[in-house]
Backbone as CSV, one residue per row, in Angstrom:
resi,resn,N_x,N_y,N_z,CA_x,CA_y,CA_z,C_x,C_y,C_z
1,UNK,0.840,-1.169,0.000,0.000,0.000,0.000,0.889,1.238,0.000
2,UNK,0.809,2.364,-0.992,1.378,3.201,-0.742,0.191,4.355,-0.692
3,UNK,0.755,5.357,0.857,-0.095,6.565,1.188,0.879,7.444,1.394
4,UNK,0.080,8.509,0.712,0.948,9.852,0.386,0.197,10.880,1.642
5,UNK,0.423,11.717,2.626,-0.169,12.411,3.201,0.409,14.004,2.656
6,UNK,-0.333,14.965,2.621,-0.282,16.263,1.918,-0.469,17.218,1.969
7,UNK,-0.197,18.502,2.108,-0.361,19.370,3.293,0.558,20.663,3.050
8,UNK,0.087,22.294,3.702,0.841,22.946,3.297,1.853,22.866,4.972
9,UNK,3.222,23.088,4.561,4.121,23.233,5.577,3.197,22.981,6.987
10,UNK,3.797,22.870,8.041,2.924,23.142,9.143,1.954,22.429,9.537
11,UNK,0.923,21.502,9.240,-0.134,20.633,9.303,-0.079,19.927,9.841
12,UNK,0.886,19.024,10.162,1.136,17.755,10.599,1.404,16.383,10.008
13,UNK,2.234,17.086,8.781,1.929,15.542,7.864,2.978,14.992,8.556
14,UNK,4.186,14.904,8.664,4.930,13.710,9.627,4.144,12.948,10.879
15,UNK,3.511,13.828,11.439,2.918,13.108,12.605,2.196,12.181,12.485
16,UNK,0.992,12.647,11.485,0.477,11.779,10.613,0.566,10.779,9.535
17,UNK,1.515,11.011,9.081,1.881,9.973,8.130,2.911,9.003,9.113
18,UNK,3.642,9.422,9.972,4.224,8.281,10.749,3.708,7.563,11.750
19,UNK,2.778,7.787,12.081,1.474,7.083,13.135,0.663,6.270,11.900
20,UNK,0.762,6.679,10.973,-0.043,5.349,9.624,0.725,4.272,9.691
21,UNK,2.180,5.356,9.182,3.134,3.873,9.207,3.100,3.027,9.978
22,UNK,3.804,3.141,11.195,3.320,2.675,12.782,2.454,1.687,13.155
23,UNK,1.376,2.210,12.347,-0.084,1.457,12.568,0.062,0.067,11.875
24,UNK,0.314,0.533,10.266,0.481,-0.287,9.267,1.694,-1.108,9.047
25,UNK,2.819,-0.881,9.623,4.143,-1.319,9.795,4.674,-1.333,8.532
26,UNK,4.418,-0.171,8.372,5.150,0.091,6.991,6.232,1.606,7.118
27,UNK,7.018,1.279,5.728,8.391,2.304,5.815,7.525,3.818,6.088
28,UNK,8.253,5.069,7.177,7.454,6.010,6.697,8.686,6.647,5.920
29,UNK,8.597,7.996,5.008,9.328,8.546,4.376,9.203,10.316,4.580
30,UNK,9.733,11.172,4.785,9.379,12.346,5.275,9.929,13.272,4.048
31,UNK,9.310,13.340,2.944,9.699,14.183,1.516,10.761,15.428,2.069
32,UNK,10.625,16.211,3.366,11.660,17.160,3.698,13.066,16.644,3.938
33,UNK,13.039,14.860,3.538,14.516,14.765,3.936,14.762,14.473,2.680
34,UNK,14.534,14.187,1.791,14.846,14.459,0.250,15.022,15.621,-0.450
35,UNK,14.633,16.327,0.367,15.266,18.142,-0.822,17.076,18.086,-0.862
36,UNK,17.089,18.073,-2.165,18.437,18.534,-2.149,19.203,20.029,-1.323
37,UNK,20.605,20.033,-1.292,21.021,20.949,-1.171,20.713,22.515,-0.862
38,UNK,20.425,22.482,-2.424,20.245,23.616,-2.383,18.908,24.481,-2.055
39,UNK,17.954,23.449,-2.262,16.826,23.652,-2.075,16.323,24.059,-0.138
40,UNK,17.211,23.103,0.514,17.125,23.583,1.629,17.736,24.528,1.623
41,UNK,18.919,25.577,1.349,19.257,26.893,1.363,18.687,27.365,1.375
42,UNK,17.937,27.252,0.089,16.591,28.919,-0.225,15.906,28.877,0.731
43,UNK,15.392,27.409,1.121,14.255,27.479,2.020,14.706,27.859,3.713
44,UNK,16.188,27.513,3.819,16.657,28.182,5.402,16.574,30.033,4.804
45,UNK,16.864,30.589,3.781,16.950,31.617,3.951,15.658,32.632,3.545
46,UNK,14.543,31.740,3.561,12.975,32.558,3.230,12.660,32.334,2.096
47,UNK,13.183,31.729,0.753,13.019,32.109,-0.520,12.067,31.037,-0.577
48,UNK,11.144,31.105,-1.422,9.791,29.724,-1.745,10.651,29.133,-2.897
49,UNK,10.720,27.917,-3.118,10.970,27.077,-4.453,9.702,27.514,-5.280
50,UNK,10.642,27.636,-6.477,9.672,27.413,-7.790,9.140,25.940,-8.336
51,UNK,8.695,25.740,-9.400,8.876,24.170,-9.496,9.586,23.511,-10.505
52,UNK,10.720,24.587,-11.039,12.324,24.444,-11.301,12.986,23.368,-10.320
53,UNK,12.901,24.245,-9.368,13.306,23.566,-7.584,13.210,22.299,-7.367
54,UNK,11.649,22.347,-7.145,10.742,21.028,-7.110,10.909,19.499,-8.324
55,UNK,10.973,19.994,-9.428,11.285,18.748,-9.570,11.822,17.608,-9.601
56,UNK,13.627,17.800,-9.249,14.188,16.975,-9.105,14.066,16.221,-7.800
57,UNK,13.447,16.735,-7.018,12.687,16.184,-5.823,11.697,15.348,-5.588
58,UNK,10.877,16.096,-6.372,9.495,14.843,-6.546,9.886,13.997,-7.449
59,UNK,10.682,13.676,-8.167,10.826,13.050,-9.192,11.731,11.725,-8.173
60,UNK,12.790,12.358,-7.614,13.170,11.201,-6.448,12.463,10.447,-5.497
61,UNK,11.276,11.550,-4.864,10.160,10.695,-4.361,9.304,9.965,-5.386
62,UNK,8.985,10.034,-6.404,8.132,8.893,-7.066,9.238,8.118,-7.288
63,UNK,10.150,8.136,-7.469,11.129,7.290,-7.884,11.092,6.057,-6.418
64,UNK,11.193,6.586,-5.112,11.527,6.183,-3.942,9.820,5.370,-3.357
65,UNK,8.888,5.911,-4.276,7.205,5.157,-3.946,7.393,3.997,-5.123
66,UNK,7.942,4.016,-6.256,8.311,2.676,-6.946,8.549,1.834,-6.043
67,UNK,9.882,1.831,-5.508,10.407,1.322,-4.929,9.946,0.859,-3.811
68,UNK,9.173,1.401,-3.065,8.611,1.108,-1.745,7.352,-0.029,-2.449
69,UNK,6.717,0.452,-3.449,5.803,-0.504,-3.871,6.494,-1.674,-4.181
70,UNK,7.300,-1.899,-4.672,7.916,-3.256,-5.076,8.173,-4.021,-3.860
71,UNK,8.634,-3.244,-2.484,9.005,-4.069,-1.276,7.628,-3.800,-0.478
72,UNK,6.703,-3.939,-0.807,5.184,-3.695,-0.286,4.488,-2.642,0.324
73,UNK,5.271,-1.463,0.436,4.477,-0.216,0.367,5.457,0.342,1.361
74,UNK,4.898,1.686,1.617,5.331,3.066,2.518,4.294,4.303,2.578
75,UNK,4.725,4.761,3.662,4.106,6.336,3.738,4.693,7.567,3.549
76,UNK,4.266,8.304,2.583,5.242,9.372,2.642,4.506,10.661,2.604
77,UNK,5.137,11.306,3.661,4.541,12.605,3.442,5.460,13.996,2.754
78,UNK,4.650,14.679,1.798,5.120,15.225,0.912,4.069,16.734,0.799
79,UNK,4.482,18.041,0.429,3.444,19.233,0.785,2.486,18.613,-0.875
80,UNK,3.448,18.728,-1.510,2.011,18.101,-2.593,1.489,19.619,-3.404
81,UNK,1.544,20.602,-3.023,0.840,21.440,-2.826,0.159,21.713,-4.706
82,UNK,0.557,21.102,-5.669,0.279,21.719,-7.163,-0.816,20.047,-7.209
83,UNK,-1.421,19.941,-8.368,-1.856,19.072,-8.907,-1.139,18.258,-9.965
84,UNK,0.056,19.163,-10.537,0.838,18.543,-11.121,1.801,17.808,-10.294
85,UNK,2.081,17.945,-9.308,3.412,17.314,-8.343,2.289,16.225,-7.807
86,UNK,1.405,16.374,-7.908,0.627,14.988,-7.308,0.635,14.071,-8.153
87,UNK,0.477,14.943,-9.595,0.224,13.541,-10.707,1.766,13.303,-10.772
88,UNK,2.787,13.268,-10.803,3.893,13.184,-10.592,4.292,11.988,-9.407
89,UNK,3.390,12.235,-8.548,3.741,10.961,-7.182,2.843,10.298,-7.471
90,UNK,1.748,10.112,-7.762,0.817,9.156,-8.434,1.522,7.782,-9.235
91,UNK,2.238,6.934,-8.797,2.817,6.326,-9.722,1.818,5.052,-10.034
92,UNK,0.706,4.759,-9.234,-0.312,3.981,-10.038,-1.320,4.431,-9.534
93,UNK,-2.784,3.933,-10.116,-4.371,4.248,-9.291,-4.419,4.047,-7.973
94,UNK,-3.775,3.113,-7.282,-4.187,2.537,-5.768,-3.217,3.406,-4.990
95,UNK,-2.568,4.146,-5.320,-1.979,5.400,-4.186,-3.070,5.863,-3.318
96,UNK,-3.253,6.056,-2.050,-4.092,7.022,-0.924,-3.291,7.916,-0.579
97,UNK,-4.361,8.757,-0.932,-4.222,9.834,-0.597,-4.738,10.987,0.781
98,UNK,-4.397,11.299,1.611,-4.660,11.872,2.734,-3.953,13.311,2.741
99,UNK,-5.074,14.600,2.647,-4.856,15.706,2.499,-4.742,16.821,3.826
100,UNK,-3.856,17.021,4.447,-3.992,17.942,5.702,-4.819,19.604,5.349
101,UNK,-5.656,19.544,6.222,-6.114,21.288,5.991,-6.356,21.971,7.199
102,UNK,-6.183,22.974,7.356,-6.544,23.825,8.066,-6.221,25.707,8.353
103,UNK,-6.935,26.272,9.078,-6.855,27.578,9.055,-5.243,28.435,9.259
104,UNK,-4.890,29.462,8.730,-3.866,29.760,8.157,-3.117,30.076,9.120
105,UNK,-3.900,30.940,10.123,-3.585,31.572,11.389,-3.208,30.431,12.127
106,UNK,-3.488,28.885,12.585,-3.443,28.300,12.934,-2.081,26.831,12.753
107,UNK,-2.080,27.233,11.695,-1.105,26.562,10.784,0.471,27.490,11.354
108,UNK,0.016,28.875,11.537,1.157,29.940,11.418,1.947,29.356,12.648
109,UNK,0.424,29.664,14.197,1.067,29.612,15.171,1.873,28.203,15.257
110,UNK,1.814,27.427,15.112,2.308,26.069,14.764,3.762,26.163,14.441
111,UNK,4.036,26.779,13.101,5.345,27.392,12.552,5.869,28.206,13.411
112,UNK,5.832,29.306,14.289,6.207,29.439,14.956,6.746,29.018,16.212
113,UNK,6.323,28.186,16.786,6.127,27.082,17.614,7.537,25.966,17.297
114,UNK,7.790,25.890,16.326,8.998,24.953,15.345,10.377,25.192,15.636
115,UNK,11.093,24.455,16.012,12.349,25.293,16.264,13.533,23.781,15.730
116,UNK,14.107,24.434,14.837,14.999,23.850,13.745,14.959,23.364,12.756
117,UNK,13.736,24.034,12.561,13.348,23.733,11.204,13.512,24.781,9.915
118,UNK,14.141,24.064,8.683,14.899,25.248,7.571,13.017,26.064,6.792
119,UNK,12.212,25.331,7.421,11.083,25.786,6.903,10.627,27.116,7.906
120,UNK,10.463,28.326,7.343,10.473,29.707,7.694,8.687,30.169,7.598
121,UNK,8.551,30.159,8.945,6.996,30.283,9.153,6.618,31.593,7.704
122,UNK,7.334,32.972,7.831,7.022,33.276,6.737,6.781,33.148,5.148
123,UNK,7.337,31.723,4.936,7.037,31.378,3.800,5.585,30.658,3.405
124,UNK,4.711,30.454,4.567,3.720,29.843,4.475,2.471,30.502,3.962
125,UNK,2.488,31.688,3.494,1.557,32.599,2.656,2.218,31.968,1.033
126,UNK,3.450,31.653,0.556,3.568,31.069,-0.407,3.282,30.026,-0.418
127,UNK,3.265,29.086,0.170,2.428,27.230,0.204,1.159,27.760,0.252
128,UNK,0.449,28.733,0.709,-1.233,28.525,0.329,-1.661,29.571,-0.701
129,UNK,-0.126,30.161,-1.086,-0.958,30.610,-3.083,-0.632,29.419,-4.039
130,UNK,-0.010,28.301,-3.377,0.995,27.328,-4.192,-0.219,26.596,-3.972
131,UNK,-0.926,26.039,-3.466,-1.880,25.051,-3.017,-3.440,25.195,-4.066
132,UNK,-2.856,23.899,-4.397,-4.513,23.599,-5.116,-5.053,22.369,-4.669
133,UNK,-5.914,22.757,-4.113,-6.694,21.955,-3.496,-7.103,20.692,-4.436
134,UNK,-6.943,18.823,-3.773,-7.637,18.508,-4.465,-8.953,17.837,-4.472
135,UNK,-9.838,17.022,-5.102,-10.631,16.639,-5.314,-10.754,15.150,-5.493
136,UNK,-10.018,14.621,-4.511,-10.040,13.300,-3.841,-9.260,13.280,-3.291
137,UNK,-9.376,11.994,-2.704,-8.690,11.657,-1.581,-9.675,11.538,0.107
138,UNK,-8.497,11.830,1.199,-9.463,12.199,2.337,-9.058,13.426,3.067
139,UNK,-9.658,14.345,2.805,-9.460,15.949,3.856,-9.804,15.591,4.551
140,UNK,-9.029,16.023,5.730,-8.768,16.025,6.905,-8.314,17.242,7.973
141,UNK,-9.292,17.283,8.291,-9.153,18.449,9.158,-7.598,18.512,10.431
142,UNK,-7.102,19.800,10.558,-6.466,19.427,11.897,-6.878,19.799,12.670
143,UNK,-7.829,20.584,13.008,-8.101,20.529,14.006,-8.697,19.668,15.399
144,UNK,-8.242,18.713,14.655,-8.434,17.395,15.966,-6.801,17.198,16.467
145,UNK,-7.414,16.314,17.135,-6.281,16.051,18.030,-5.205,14.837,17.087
146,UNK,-3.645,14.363,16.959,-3.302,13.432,16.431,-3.926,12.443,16.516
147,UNK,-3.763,11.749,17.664,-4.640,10.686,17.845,-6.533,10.769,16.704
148,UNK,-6.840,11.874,16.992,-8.459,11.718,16.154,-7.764,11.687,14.669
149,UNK,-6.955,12.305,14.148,-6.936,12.481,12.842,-5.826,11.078,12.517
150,UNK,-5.274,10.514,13.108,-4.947,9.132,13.296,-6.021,8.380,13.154
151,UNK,-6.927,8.217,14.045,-8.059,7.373,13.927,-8.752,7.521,12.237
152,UNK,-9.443,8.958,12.129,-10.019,8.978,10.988,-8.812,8.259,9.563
153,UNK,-8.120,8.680,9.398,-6.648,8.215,8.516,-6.984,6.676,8.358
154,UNK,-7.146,5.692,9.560,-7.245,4.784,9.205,-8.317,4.150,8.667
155,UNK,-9.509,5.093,9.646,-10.561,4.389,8.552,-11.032,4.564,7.615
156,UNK,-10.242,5.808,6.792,-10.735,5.790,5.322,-9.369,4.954,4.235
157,UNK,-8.727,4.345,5.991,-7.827,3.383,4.936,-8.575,2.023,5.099
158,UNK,-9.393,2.031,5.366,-10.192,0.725,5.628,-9.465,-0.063,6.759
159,UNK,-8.414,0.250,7.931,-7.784,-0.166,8.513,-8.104,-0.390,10.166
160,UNK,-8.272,-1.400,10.239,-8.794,-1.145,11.985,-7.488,-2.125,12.869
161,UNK,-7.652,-0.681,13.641,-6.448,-1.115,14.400,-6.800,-1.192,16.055
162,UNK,-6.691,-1.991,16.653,-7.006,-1.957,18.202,-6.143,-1.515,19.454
163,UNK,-6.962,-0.639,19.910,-6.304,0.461,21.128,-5.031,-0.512,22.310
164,UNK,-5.486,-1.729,22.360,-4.949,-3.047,23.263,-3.848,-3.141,22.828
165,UNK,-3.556,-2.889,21.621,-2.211,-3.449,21.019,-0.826,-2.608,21.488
């Protein structure tokens, strides 16, 4: 099974996508440790990637969801934020998809909140002009708690997992 979780900066897709894994005992993958070089520069020093930037990146993550599919799946979370970088990680129909959303202000304080991270709370007005929303998958609110948006995650993975375990 491969699940992509998606999200602008800030949301919680690691948390979430590594509590799937977890669940599912599968590889998780965190797309921010795949930016090259330079790409983390711009992004330690405020600048937004274009999707110049971006592609040799996503192109390593679909490359790296091949791969995970061949050894029986992974989770990876990735901002996703274009429709083209999705069809790009899309590497077959049975990808899930799990979309993080929430309010901007909320997202901010969050980023602020972050500490060592090359991702610059001010850049997050560029991830939500960058963001196109899509039209499947499962939105998901954050404003729940991990654990709730854990729970929901699994059951629109059809996955039931028991609290005992």
């Amino acid at each position: 099974m491969l699940i992509i979780v998606t999200g602008v900066s800030g949301t919680g897709k690691t948390t979430v996508g590594s509590g799937i894994a977890d669940a599912l005992d599968l590889p998780f993958f965190d797309g921010d440790n795949f930016h090259p070089a330079e790409n983390i520069s711009k992004m330690s020093q405020g600048i937004p990637l274009n999707d110049e930037d971006r592609m040799p990146w996503l192109q390593a993550l679909a490359d790296l969801l091949v791969k995970s599919e061949n050894t029986g799946g992974a989770v990876l979370a990735c901002s996703g934020l274009k429709e083209s970088y999705r069809e790009l990680l899309k590497v077959n129909d049975k990808v899930k998809w799990i979309h993080l959303k929430g309010e901007r202000d909320l997202i901010w304080r969050r980023m602020l909140a972050r500490k060592n991270h090359y991702m610059k709370a001010s850049m997050l007005d560029s991830q939500f002009a960058t963001w196109e929303e899509p039209n499947y998958g499962l939105k998901l609110s954050i404003c729940k708690t991990p654990e709730e948006m854990l729970e929901t995650a699994l059951r629109y993975l059809n996955v039931s997992v028991s609290k005992d375990e």
